[in-house]
C-alpha distance (Angstrom), angle and dihedral (degrees) to the residues before:
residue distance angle dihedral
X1 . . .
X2 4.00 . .
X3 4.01 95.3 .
X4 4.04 89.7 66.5
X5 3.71 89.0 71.4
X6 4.22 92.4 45.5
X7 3.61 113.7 117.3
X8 3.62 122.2 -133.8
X9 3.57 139.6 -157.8
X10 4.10 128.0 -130.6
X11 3.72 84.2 -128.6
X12 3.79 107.8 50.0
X13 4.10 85.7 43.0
X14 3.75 107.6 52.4
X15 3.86 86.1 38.8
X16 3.79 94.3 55.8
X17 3.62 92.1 43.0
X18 3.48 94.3 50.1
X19 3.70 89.5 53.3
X20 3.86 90.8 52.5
X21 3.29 99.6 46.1
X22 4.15 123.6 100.0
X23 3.96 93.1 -146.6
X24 3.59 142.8 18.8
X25 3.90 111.7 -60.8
X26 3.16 130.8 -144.6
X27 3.76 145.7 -112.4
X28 3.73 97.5 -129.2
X29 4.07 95.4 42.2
X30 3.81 90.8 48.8
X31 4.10 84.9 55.2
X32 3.40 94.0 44.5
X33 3.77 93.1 53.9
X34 4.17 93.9 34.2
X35 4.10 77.7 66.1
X36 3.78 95.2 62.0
X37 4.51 85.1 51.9
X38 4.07 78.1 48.8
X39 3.89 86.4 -105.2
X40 3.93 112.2 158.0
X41 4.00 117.1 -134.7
X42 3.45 88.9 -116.6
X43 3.71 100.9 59.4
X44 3.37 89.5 45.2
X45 3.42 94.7 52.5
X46 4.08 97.7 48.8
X47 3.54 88.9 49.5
X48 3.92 100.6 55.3
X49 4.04 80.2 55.4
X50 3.57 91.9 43.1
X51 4.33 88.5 50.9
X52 3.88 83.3 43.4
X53 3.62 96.7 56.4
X54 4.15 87.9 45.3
X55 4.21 82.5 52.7
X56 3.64 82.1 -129.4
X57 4.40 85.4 122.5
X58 3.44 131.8 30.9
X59 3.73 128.8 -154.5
X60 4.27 98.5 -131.8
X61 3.86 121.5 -144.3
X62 3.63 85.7 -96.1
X63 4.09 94.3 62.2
X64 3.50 92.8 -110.6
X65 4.06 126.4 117.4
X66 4.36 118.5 -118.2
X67 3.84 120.1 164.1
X68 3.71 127.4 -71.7
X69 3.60 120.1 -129.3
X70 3.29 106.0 -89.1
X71 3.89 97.4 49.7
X72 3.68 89.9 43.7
X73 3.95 88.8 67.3
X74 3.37 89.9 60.9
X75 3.94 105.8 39.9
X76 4.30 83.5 56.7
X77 4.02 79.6 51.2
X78 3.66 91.1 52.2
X79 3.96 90.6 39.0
X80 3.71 92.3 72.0
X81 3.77 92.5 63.5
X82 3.52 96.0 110.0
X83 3.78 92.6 59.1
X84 4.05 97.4 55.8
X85 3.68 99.7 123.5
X86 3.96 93.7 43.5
X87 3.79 93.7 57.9
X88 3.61 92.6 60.3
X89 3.53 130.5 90.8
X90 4.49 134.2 -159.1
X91 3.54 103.6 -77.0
X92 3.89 112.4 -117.0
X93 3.70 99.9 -168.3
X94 3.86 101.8 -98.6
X95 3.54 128.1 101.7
X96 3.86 144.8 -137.8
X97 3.97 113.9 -123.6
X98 4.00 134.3 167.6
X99 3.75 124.9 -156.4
X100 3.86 118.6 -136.6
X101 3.81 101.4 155.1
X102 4.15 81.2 113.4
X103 3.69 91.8 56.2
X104 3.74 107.7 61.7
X105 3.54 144.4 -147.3
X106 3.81 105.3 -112.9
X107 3.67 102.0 97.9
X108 4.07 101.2 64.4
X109 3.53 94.9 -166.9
X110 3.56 97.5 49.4
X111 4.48 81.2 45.0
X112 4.08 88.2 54.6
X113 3.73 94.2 55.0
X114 3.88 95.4 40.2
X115 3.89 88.1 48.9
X116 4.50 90.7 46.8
X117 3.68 85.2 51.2
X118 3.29 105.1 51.5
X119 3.58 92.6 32.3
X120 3.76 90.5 55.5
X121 3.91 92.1 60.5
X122 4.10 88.7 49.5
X123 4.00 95.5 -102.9
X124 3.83 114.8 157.0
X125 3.98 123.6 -176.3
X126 3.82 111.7 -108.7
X127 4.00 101.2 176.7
X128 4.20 120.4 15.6
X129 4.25 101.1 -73.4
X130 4.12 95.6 5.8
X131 3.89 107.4 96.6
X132 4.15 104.0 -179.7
X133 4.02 127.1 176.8
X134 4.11 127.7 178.5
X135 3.75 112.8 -68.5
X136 4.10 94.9 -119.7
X137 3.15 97.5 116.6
X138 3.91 122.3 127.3
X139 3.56 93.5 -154.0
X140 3.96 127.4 106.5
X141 3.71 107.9 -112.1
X142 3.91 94.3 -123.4
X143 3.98 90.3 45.2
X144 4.27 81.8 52.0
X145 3.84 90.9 53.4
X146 3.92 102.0 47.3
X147 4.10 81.2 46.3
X148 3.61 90.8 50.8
X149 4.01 92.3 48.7
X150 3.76 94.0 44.3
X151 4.12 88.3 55.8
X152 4.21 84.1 49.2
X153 3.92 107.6 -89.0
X154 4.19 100.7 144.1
X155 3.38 103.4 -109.5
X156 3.53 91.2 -127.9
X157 3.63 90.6 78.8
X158 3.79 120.0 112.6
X159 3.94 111.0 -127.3
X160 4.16 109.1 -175.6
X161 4.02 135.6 153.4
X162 4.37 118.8 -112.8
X163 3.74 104.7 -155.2
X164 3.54 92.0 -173.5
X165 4.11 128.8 19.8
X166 3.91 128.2 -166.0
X167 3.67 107.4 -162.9
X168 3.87 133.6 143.0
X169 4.13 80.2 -113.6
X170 4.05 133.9 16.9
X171 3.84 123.8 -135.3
X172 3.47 87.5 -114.2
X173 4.08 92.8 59.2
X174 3.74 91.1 55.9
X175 3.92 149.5 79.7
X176 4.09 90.8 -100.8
X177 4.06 97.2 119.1
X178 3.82 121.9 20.5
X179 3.70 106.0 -118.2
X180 3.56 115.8 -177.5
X181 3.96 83.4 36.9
X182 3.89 91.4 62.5
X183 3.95 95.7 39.6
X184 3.74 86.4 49.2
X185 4.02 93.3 50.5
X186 3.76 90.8 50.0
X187 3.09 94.2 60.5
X188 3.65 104.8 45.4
X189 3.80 93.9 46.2
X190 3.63 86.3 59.8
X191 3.67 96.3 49.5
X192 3.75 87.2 43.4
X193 3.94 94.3 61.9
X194 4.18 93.1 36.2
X195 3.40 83.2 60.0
X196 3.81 95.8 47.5
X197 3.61 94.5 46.1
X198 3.49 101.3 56.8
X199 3.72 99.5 56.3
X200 4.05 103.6 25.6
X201 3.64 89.0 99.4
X202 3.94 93.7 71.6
X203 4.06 81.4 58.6
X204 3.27 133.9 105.1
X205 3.66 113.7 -106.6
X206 3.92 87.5 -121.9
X207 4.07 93.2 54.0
X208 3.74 95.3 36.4
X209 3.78 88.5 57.4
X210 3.67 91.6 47.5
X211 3.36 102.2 49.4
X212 4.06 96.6 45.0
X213 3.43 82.1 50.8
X214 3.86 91.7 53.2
X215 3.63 91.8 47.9
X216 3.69 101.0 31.2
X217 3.99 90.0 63.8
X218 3.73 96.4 45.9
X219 3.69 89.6 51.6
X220 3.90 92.7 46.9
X221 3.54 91.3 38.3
X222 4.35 86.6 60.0
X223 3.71 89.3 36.8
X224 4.25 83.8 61.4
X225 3.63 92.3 46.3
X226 3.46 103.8 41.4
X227 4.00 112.2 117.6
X228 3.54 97.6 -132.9
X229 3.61 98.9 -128.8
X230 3.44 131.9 -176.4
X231 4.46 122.9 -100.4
X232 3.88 85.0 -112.5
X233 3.76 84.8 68.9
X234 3.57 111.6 29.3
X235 3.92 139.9 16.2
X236 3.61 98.0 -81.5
X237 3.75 99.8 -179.0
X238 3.97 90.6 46.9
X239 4.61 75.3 56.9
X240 3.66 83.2 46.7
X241 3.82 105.1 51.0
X242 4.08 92.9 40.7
X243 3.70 91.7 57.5
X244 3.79 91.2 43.2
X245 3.87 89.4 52.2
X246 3.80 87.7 52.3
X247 3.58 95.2 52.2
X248 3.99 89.6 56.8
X249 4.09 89.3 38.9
X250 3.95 93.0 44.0
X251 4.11 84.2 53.4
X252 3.78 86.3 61.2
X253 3.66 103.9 38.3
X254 3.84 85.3 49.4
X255 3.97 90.6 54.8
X256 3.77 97.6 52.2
X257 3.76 99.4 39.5
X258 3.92 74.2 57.5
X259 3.07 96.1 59.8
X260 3.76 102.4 37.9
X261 3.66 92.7 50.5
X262 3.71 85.6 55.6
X263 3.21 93.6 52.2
X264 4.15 96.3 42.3
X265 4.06 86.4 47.8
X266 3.85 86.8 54.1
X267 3.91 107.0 49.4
């Protein structure tokens, strides 16, 4: 299979593990298992200092690593994957948009978190400042904001619902979301994992756990970032079925990285 060959780095490894793991984990299992992504013990180790330094990890009383604060907010983001058609709502034609023309764009840090945030909850920018997405979200608008902040969206920003716009073009008549490029991804990430799951089995425990790892993340990884549009957009049951598929595949991955970690934690 294609994934064998799929580079990975330290950082995106040791933070998804961390995520997926039930307890601390520690420095010489996540080397061990780095070595089967062709990860040498070194980079993993300057990396767990480098994401210590960031206070992205922390090393836990009982020496092993769990998230800092900061990634923490977005791993329970990223937790609620499974639930992506349930926190939507019929789509009544308005939308959902937050000003930041007042905040600036000076400070490119401060830019690259405001920009994940709002990205994260599938907000695009229709006019210079104005960022807008469908209003089918079953959120509370206040609950949205404080979400919004916590991913790093200055909390200056104004965040308001437009029942009705008048403009020369709607958001929903332009370029804002890639369409076909999301229908098309749901349904090869589903195919992709089918296809895994019916012959993982004749793997190895060491490849099968690689390469539902491999897969596993991209999938979650579009899951995170997907817009969250409404059916009159996209191919909502295509949405549907690939997140349903990853709830049976992400019941097997999580089984054999059991396993293998077991075994890792024990040689």
């Amino acid at each position: 299979m294609s994934v064998r060959a799929q580079p990975h780095s330290a950082k995106k490894l040791i933070l998804n593990l961390v995520k997926a793991a039930d307890q601390p984990i520690s420095a010489p299992t996540l080397v061990r298992i780095g070595a089967l992504f062709e990860l040498e013990a070194n980079n993993i180790r300057v990396t767990l200092n480098r994401l210590v330094a960031q206070g992205l990890l922390i090393l836990s009383d009982q020496g092993g690593y769990i998230f800092g604060q900061e990634a923490q907010v977005f791993a329970d983001q990223q937790k609620r994957w499974h639930a992506l058609e349930q926190s939507l709502k019929q789509w009544d034609g308005s939308w959902l948009a937050i000003y930041v023309a007042n905040l600036g764009r000076r400070d490119r840090k401060q830019l690259r978190k405001r920009e994940r945030a709002t990205t994260l909850w599938g907000f695009r920018e229709f006019e210079q400042g104005l960022l807008i997405r469908p209003d089918n979200l079953k959120i509370d608008i206040a609950i949205l904001k404080q979400n919004l902040v916590e991913l790093g969206l200055e909390p200056q920003a104004c965040l308001f619902r437009a029942s009705e716009l008048q403009c020369e073009q709607l958001p929903s008549d332009l370029a804002l979301w890639p369409l076909q490029q999301l229908n098309d991804k749901y349904l090869e990430l589903t195919a992709e994992m089918q296809l895994w799951l019916t012959d993982y089995a004749s793997k190895s425990l060491q490849d099968a756990a690689r390469e539902s790892f491999l897969i596993g993340d991209k999938v979650l990884h579009e899951i995170a970032y997907d817009p969250r549009l409404p059916g009159e957009m996209i191919n909502s049951a295509s949405r549907q079925n690939m997140v349903e598929t990853m709830i049976q595949f992400n019941a097997v991955g999580r089984a054999i990285w059991s396993e293998l970690i077991a075994t890792v934690g024990n040689d």
